[in-house]
Biopython code that builds the backbone (N, CA, C, O; Angstrom):
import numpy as np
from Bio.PDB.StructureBuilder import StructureBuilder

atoms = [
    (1, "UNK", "N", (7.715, 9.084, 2.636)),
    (1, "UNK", "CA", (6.724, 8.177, 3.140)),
    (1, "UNK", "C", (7.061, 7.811, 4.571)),
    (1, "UNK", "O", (8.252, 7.653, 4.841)),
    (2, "UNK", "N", (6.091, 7.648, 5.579)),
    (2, "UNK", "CA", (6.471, 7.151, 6.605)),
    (2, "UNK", "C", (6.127, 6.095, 6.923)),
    (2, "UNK", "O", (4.963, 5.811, 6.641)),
    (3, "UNK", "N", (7.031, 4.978, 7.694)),
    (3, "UNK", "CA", (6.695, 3.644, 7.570)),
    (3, "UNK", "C", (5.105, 3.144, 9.061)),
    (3, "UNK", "O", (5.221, 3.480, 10.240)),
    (4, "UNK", "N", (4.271, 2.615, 8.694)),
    (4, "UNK", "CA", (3.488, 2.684, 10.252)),
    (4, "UNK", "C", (3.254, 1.301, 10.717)),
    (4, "UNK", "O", (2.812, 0.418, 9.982)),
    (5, "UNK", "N", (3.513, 1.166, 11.757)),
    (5, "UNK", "CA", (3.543, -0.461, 12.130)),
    (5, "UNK", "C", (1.835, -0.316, 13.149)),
    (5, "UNK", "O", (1.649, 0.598, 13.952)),
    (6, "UNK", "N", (1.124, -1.064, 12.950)),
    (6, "UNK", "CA", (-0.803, -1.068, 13.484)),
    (6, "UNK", "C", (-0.603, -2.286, 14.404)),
    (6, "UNK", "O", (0.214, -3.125, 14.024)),
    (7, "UNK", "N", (-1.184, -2.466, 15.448)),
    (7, "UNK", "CA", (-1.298, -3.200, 16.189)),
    (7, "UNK", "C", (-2.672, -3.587, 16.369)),
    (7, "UNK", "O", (-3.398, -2.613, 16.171)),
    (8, "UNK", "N", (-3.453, -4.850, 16.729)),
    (8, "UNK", "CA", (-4.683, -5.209, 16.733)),
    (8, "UNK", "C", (-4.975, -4.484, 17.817)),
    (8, "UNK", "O", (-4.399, -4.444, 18.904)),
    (9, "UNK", "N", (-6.424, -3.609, 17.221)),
    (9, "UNK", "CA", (-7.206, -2.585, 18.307)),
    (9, "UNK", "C", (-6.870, -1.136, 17.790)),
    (9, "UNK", "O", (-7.732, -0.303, 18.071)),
    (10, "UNK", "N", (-6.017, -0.778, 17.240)),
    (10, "UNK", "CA", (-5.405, 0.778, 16.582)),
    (10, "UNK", "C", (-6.110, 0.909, 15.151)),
    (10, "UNK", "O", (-5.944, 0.220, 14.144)),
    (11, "UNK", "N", (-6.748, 1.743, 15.321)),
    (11, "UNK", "CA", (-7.516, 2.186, 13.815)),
    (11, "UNK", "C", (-6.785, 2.064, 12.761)),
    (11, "UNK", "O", (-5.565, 2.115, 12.911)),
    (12, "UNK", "N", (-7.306, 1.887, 11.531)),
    (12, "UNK", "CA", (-6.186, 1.294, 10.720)),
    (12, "UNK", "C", (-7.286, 2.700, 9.207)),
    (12, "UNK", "O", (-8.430, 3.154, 9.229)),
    (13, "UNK", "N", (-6.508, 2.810, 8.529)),
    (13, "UNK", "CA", (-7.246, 4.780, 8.127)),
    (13, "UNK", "C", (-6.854, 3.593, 6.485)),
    (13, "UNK", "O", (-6.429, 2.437, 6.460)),
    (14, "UNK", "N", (-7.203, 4.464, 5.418)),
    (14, "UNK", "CA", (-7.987, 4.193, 3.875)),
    (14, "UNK", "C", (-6.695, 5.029, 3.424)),
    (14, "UNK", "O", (-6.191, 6.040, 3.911)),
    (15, "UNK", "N", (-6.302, 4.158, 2.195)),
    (15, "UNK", "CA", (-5.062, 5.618, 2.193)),
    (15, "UNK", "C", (-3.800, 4.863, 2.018)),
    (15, "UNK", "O", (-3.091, 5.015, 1.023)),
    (16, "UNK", "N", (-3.413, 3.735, 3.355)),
    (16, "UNK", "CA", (-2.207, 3.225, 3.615)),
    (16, "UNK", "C", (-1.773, 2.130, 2.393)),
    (16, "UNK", "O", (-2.492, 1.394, 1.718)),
    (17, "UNK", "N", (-0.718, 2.270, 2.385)),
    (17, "UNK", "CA", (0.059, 0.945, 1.462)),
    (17, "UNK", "C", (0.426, -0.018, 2.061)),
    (17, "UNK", "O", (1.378, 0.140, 2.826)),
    (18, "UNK", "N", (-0.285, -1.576, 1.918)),
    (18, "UNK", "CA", (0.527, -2.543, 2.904)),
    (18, "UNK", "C", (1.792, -2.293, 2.094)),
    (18, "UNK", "O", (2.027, -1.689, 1.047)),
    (19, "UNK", "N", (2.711, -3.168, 3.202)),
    (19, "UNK", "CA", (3.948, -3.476, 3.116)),
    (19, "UNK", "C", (4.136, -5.431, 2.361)),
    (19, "UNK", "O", (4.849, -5.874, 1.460)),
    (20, "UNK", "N", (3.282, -5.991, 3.134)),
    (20, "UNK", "CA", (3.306, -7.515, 2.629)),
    (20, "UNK", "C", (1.960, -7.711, 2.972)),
    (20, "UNK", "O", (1.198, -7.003, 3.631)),
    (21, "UNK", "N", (1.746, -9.114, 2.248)),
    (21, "UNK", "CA", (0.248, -9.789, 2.360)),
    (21, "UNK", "C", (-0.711, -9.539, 3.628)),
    (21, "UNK", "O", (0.031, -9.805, 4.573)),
    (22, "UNK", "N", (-1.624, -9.270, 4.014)),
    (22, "UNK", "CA", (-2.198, -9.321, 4.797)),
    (22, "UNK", "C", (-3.876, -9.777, 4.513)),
    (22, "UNK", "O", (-4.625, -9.185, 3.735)),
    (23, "UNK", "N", (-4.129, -10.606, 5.092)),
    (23, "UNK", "CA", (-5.567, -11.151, 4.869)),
    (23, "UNK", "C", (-5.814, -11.620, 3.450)),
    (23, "UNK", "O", (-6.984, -11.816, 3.120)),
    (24, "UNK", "N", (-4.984, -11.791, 2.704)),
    (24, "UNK", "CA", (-5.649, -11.973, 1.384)),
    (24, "UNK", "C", (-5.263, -10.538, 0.429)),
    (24, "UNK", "O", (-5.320, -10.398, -0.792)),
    (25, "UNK", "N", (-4.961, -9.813, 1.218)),
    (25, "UNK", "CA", (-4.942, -8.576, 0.677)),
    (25, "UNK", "C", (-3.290, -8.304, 0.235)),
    (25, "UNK", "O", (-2.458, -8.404, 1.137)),
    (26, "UNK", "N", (-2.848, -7.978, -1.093)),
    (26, "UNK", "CA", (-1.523, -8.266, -1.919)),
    (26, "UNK", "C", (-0.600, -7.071, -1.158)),
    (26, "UNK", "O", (-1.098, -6.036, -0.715)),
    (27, "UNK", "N", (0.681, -7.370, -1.096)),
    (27, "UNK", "CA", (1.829, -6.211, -0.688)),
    (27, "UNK", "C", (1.786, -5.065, -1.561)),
    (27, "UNK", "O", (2.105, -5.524, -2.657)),
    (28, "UNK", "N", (1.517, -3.533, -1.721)),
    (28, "UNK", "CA", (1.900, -2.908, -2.409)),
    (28, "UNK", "C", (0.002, -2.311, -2.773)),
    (28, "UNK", "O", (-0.247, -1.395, -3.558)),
    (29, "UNK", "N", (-0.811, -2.900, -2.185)),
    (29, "UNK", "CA", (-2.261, -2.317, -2.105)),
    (29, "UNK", "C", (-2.320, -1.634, -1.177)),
    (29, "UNK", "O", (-2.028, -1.841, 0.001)),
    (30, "UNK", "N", (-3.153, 0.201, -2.277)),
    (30, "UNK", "CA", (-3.613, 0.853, -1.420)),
    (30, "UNK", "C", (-5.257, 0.950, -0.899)),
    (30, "UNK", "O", (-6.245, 1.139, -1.609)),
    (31, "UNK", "N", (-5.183, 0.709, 0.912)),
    (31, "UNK", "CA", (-6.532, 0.234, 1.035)),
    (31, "UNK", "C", (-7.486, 1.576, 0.861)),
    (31, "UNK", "O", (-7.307, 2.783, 0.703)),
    (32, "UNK", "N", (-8.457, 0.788, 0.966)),
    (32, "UNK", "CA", (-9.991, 1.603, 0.334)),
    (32, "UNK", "C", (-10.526, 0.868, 1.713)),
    (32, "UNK", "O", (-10.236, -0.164, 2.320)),
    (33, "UNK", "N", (-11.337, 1.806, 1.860)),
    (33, "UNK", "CA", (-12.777, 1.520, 2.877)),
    (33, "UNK", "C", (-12.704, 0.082, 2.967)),
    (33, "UNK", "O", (-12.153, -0.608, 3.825)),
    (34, "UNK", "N", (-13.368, -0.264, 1.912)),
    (34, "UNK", "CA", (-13.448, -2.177, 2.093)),
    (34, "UNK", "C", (-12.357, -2.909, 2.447)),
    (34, "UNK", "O", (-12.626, -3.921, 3.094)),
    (35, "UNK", "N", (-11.625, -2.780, 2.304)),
    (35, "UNK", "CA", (-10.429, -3.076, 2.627)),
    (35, "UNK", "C", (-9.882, -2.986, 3.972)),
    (35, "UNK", "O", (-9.343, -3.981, 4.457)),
    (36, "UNK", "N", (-9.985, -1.624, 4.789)),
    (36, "UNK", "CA", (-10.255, -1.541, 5.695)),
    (36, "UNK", "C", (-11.444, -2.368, 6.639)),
    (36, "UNK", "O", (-11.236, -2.856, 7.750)),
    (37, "UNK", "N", (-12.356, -2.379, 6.109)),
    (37, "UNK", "CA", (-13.749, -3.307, 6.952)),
    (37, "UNK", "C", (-12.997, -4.409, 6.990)),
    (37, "UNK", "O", (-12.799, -4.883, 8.108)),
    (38, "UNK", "N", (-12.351, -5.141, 5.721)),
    (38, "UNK", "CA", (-12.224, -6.510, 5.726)),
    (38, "UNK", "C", (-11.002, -7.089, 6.891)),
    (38, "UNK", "O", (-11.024, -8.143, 7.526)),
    (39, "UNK", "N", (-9.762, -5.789, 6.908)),
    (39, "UNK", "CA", (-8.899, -6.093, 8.143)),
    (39, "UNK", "C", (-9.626, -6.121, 9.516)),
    (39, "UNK", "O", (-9.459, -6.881, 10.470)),
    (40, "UNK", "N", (-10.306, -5.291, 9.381)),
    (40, "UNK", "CA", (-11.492, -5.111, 10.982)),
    (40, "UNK", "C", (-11.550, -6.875, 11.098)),
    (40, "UNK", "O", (-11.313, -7.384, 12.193)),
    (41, "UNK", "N", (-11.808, -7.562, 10.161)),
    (41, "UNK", "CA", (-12.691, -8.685, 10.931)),
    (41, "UNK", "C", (-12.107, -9.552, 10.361)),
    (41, "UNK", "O", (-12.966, -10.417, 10.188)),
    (42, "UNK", "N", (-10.943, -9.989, 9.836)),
    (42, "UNK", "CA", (-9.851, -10.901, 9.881)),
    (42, "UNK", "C", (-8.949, -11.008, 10.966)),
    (42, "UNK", "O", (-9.071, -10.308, 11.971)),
    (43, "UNK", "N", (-7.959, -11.930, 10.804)),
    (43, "UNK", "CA", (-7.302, -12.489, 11.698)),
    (43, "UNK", "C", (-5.960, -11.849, 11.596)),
    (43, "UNK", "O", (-5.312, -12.426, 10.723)),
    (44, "UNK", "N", (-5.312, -10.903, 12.137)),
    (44, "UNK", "CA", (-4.334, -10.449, 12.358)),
    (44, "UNK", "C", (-3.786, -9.831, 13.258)),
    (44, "UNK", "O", (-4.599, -8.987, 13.635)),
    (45, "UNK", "N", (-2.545, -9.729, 14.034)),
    (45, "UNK", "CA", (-2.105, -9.306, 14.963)),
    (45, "UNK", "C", (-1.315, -7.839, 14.893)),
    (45, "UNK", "O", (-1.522, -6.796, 15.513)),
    (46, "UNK", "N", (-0.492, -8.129, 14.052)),
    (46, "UNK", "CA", (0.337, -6.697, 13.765)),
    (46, "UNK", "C", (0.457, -6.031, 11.959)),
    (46, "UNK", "O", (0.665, -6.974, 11.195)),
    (47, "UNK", "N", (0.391, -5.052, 11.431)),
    (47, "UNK", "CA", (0.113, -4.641, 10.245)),
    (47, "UNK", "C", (1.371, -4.116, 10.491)),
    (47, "UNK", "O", (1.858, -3.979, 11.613)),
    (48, "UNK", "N", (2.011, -3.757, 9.212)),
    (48, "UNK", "CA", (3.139, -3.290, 8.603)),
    (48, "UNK", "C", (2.777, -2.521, 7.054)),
    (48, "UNK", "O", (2.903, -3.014, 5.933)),
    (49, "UNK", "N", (2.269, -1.097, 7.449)),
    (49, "UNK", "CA", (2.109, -0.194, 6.143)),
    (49, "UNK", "C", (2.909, 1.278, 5.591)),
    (49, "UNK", "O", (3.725, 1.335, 6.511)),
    (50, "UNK", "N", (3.101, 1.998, 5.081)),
    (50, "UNK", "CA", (3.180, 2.900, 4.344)),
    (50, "UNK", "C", (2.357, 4.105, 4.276)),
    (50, "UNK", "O", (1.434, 4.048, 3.462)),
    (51, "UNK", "N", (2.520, 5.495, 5.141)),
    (51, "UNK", "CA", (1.685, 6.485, 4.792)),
    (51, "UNK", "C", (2.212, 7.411, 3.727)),
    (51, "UNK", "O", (2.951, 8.280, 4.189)),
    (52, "UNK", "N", (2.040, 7.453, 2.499)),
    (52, "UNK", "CA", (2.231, 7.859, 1.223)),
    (52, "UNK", "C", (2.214, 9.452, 1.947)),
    (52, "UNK", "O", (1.466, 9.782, 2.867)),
    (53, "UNK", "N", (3.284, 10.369, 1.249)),
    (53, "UNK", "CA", (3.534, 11.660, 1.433)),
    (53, "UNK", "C", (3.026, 12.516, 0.394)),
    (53, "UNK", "O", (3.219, 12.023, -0.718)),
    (54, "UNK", "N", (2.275, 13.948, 0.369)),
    (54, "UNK", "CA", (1.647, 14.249, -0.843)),
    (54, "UNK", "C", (3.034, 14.228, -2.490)),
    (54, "UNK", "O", (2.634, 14.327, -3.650)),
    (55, "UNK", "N", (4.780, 14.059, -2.064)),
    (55, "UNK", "CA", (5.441, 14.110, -3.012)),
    (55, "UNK", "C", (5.810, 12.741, -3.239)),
    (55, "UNK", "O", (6.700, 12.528, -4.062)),
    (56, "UNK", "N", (5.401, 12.015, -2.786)),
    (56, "UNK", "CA", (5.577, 10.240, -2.821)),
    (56, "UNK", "C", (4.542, 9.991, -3.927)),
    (56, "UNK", "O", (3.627, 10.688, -4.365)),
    (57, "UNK", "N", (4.992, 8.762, -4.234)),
    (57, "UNK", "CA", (4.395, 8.240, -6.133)),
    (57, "UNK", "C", (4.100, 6.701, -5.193)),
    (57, "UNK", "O", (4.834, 6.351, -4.269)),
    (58, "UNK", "N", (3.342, 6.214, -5.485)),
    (58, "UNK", "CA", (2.738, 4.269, -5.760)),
    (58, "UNK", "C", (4.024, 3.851, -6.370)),
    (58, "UNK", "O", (4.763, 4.535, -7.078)),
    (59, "UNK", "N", (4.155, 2.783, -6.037)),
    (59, "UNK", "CA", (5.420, 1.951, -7.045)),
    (59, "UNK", "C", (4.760, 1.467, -8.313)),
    (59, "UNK", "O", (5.409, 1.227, -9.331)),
    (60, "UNK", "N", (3.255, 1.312, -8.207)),
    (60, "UNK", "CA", (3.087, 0.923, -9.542)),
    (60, "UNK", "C", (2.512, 2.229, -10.631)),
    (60, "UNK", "O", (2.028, 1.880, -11.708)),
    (61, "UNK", "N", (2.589, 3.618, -10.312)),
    (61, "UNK", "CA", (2.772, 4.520, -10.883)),
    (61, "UNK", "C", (4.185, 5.199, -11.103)),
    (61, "UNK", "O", (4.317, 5.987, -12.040)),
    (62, "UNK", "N", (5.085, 4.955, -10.388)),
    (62, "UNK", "CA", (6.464, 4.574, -10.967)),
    (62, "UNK", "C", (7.145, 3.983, -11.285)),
    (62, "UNK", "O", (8.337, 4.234, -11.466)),
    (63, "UNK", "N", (6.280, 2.507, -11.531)),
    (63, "UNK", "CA", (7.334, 1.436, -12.449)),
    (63, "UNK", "C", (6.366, 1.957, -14.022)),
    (63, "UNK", "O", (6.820, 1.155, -14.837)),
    (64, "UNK", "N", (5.703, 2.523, -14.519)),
    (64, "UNK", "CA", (5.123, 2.976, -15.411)),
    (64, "UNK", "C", (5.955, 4.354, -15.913)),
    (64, "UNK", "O", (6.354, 4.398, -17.077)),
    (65, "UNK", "N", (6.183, 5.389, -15.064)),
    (65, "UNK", "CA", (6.620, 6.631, -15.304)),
    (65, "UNK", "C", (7.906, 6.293, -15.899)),
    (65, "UNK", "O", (8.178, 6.721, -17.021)),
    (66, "UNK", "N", (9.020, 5.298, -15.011)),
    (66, "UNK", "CA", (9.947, 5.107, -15.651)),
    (66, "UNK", "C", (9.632, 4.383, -16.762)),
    (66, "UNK", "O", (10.155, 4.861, -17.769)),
    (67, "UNK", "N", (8.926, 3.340, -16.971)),
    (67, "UNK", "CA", (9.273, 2.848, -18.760)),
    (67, "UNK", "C", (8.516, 3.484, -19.655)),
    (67, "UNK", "O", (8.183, 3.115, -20.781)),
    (68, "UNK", "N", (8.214, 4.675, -18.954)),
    (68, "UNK", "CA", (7.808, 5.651, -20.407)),
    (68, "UNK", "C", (9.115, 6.541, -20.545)),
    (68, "UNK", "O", (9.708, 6.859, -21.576)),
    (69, "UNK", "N", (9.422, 6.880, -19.129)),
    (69, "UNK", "CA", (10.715, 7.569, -19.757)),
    (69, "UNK", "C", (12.197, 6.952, -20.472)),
    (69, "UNK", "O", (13.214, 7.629, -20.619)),
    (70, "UNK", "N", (12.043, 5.544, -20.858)),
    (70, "UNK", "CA", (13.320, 5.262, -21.162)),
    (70, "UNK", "C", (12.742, 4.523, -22.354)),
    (70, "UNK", "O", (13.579, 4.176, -23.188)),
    (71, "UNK", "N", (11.393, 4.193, -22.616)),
    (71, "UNK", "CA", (11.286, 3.883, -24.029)),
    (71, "UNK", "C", (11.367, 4.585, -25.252)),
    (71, "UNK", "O", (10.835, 5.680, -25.066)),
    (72, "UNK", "N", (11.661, 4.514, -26.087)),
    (72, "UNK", "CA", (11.993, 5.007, -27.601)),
    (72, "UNK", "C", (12.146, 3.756, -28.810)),
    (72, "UNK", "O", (11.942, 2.542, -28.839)),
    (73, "UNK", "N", (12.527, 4.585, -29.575)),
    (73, "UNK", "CA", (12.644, 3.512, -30.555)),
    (73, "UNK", "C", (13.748, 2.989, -30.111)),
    (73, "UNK", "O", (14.532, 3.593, -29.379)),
    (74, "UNK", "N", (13.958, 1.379, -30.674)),
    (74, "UNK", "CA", (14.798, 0.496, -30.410)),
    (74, "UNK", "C", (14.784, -0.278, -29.540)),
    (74, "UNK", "O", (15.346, -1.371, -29.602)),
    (75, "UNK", "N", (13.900, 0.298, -28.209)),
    (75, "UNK", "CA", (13.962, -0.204, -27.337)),
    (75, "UNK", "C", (12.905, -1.264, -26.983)),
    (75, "UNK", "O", (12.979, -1.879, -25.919)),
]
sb = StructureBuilder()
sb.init_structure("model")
sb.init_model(0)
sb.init_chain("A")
sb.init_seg("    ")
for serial, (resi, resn, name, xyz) in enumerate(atoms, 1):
    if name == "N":
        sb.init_residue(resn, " ", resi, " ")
    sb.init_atom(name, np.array(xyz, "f"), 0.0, 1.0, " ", f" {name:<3s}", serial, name[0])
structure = sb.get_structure()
């Protein structure tokens, strides 16, 4: 993954993972279009995101992968 730091005025692309809260919008969301519109016209200065690599996983598709792989019985 590569980390991308956005500055107000730099296109900001559908796709990215914030890093922390921004606008209302939760750490660890990947934006969609709307999402995008909605940074357009909020109040922010500098973004701090995540460009996901095609062998890179979501954290919340690998906090899933792992507790399937370590559940069994007993557990």
């Amino acid at each position: 993954m590569k980390p991308r730091r956005i500055v107000r005025g730099e296109r900001i692309a559908a796709g990215l993972v914030l890093t922390r809260e921004v606008a209302g919008l939760p750490k660890g969301r990947i934006l969609s279009d709307d999402d995008v519109r909605a940074l357009e016209s909020s109040s922010w200065s500098e973004l701090e995101a995540l460009e996901l690599e095609s062998s890179d996983v979501h954290e919340d598709a690998a906090v899933h992968r792992l507790a399937a792989a370590v559940a069994g019985d007993g557990v």
